[in-house]
C-alpha positions as CSV (number, residue, x, y, z in Angstrom):
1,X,139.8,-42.9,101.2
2,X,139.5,-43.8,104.9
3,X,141.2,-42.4,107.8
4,X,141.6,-45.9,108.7
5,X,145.2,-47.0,107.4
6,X,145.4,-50.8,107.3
7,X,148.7,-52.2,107.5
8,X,149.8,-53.8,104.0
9,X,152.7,-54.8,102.1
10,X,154.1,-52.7,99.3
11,X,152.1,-54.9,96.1
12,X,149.0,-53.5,98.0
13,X,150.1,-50.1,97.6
14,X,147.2,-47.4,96.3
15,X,148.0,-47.3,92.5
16,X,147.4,-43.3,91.7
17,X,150.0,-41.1,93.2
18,X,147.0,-39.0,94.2
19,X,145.6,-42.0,96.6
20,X,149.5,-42.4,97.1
21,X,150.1,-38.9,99.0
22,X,146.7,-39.5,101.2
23,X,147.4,-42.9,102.1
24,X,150.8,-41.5,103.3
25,X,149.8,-38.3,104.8
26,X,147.1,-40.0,106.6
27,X,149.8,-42.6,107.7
28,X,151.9,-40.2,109.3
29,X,148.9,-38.7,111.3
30,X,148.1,-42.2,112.0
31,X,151.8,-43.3,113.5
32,X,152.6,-39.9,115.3
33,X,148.7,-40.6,117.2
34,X,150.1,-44.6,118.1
35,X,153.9,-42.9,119.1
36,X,151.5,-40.2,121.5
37,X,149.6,-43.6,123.1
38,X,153.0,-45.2,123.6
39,X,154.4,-42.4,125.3
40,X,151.6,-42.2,127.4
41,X,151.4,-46.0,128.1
42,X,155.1,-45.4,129.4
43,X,154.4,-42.9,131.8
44,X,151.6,-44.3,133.5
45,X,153.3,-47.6,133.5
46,X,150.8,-49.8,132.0
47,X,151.5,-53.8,131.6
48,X,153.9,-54.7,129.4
49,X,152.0,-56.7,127.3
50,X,150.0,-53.4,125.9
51,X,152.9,-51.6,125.4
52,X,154.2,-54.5,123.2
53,X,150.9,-54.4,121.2
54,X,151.1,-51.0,120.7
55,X,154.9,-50.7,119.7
56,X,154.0,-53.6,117.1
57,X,151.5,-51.4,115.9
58,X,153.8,-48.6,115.2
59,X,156.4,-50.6,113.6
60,X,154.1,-52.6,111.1
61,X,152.5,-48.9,110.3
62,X,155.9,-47.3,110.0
63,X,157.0,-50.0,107.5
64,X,153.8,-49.4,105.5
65,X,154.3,-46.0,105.3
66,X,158.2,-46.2,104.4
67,X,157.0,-48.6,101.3
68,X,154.5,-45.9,99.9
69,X,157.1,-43.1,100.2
70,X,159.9,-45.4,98.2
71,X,156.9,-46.2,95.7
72,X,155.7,-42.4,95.9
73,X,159.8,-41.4,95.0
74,X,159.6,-44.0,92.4
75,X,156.5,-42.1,90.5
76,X,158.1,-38.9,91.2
77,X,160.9,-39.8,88.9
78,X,159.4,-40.3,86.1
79,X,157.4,-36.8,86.1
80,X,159.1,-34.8,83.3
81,X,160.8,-31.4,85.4
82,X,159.3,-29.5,82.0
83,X,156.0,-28.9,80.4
84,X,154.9,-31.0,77.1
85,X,155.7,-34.5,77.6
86,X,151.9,-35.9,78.8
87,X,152.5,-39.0,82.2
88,X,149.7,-40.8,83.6
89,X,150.9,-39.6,86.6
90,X,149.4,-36.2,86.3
91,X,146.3,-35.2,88.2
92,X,143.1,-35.2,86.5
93,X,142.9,-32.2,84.3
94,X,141.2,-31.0,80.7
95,X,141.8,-31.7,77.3
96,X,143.1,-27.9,77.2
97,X,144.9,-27.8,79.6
98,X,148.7,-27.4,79.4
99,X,150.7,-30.3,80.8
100,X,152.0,-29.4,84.5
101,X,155.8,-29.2,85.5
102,X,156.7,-31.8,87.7
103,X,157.1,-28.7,90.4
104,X,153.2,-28.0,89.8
105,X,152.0,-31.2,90.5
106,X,153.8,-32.0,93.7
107,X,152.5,-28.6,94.9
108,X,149.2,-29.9,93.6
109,X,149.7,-33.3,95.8
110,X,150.5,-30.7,98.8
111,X,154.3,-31.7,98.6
112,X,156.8,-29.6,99.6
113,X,159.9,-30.3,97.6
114,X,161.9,-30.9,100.3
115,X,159.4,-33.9,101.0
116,X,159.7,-34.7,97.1
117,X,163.3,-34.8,97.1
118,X,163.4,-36.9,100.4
119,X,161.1,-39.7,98.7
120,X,163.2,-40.0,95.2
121,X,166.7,-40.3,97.7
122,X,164.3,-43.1,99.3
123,X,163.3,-44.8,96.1
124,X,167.1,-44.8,95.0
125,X,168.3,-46.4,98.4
126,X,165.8,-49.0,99.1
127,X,168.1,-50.9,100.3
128,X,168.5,-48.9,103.2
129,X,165.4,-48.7,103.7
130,X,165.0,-52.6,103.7
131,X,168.1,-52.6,106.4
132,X,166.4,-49.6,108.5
133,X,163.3,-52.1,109.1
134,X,164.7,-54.9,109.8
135,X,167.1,-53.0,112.6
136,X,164.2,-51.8,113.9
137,X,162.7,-55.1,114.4
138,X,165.7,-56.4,115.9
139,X,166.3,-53.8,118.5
140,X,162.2,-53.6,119.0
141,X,161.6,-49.8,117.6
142,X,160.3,-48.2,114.9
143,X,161.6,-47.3,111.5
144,X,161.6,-43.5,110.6
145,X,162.4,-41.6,107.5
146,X,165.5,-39.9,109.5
147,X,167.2,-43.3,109.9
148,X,166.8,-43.5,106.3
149,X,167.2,-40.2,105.1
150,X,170.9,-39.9,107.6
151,X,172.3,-43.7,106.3
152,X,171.2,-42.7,102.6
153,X,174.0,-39.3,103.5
154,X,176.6,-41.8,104.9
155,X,176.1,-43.7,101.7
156,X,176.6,-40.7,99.1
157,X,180.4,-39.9,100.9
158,X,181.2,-43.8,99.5
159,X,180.7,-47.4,99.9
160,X,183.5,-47.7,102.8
161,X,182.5,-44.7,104.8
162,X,178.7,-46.6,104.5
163,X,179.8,-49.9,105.2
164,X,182.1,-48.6,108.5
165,X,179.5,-46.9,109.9
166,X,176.9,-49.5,110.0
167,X,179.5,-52.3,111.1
168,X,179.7,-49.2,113.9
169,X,176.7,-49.1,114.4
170,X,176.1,-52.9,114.8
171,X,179.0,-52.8,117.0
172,X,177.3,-50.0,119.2
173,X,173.6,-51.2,119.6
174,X,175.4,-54.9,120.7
175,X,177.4,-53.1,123.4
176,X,174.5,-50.7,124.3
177,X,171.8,-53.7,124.8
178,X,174.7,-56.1,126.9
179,X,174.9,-53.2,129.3
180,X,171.4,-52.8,129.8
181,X,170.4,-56.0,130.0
182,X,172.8,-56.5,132.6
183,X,171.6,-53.8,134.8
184,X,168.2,-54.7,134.6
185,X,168.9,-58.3,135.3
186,X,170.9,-56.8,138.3
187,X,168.5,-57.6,141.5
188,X,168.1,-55.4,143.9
189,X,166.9,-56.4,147.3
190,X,167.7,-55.9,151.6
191,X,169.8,-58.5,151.7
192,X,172.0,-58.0,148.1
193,X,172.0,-54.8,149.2
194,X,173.4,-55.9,153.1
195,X,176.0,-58.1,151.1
196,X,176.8,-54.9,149.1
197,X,177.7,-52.9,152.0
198,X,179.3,-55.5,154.0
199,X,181.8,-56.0,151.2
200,X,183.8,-52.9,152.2
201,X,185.8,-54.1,155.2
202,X,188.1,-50.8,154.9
203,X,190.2,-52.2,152.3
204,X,187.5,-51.2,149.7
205,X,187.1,-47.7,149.9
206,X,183.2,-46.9,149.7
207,X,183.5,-43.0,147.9
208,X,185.9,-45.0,145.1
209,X,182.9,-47.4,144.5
210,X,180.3,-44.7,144.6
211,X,182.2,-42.7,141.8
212,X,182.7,-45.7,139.5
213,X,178.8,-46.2,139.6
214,X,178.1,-42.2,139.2
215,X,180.6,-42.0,136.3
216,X,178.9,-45.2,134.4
217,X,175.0,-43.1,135.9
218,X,176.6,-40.2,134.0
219,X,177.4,-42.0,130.8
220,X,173.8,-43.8,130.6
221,X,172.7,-40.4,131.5
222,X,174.4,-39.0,128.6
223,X,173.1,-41.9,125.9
224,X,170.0,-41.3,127.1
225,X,170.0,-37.3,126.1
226,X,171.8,-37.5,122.4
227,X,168.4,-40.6,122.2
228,X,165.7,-38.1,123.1
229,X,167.4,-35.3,120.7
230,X,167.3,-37.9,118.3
231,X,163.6,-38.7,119.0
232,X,162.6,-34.8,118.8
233,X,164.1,-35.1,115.4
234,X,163.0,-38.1,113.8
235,X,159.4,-36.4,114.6
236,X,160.1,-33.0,112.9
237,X,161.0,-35.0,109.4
């Protein structure tokens, strides 16, 4: 199979679950190498228009590779947990050999069955999965397992819990996005910034203003922590 990891839809999935577990291991290699470039893009400040490329990149391959684990969880389900019962979906092996447990061949696909268990919980929630792309594409970032893997937890506790938090969410990533895009739209120049400082005529206190805009500094500040601890994690799953 080649390193080279095309981006496809699920239908053009590999059909072993062998081909399966390279196509996604060598699609995770693929997406945290595109995550280093964008990161690296961002520091050195390149044009826009190649960080774009390259964040399009990442999402389409993160989708991909979302779609094989869901269809890699689906043929994990249907391994029998107990020796006997003969699956296609056993590796290659002899006419005298023993069927495998289900725990030998995911150690045989260099699973862990942590990594097992995460793909069945994906395969039995692809509809959060289907909402966790397409929230991605609206807000312009990339799908991960996490995202999945943490709705899939709100969903277990029960439908209203579930339904709350992603109303919150929604509610959230709305507020979040008005108050950026407003400071960014926010022009900064001489003379906005004379008309700024001519405003206080000693009825407006200056430190008052000053403190308002640290406290609101201190807040985006504060997002933008809890969003890299978030990234550090999404990267360890």
């Amino acid at each position: 199979m080649s390193n080279e990891l095309p981006v496809i839809q699920n239908t053009n999935l590999p059909d072993t679950i062998n081909d399966l577990s390279k196509f996604i291991l060598i699609g995770r290699e693929k997406l945290n190498a595109v995550r280093a470039e964008i990161r690296a893009i961002e520091i050195l400040k390149l044009a826009e228009n190649v960080h774009n490329q390259k964040l399009e990149e990442a999402s389409l391959l993160a989708e991909a590779v979302l779609d094989a684990e869901v269809r890699m969880g689906e043929l994990l389900q249907k391994i029998p947990k107990k020796q006997g019962k003969r699956t296609d979906l056993e590796l290659p092996r002899t006419d005298t050999e023993k069927s495998k447990t289900k725990t030998e061949i995911v150690e045989e696909l260099g699973l862990s069955d942590d990594q097992a268990q995460h793909f069945e919980i994906m395969a039995n929630n692809q509809d959060i999965v289907e909402y966790v792309k397409g929230e991605a594409r609206e807000n312009g970032d990339i799908p991960t397992k996490k995202r999945v893997l943490d709705l899939a937890v709100k969903k277990k506790k029960g439908d209203d819990d579930y339904d709350e938090y992603l109303n919150l969410h929604v509610k959230i990533c709305k507020e979040l996005d008005k108050i950026v895009e407003t400071i960014n739209k926010f022009e900064i120049t001489d003379y906005r910034m004379d008309a700024i400082v001519e405003t206080f005529d000693g009825v407006t206190k200056v430190n008052d203003t000053v403190k308002y805009i640290e406290g609101a500094r201190d807040r985006l500040a504060l997002i933008i922590t809890e969003l890299r601890k978030a990234e550090k994690r999404a990267k360890k799953v």
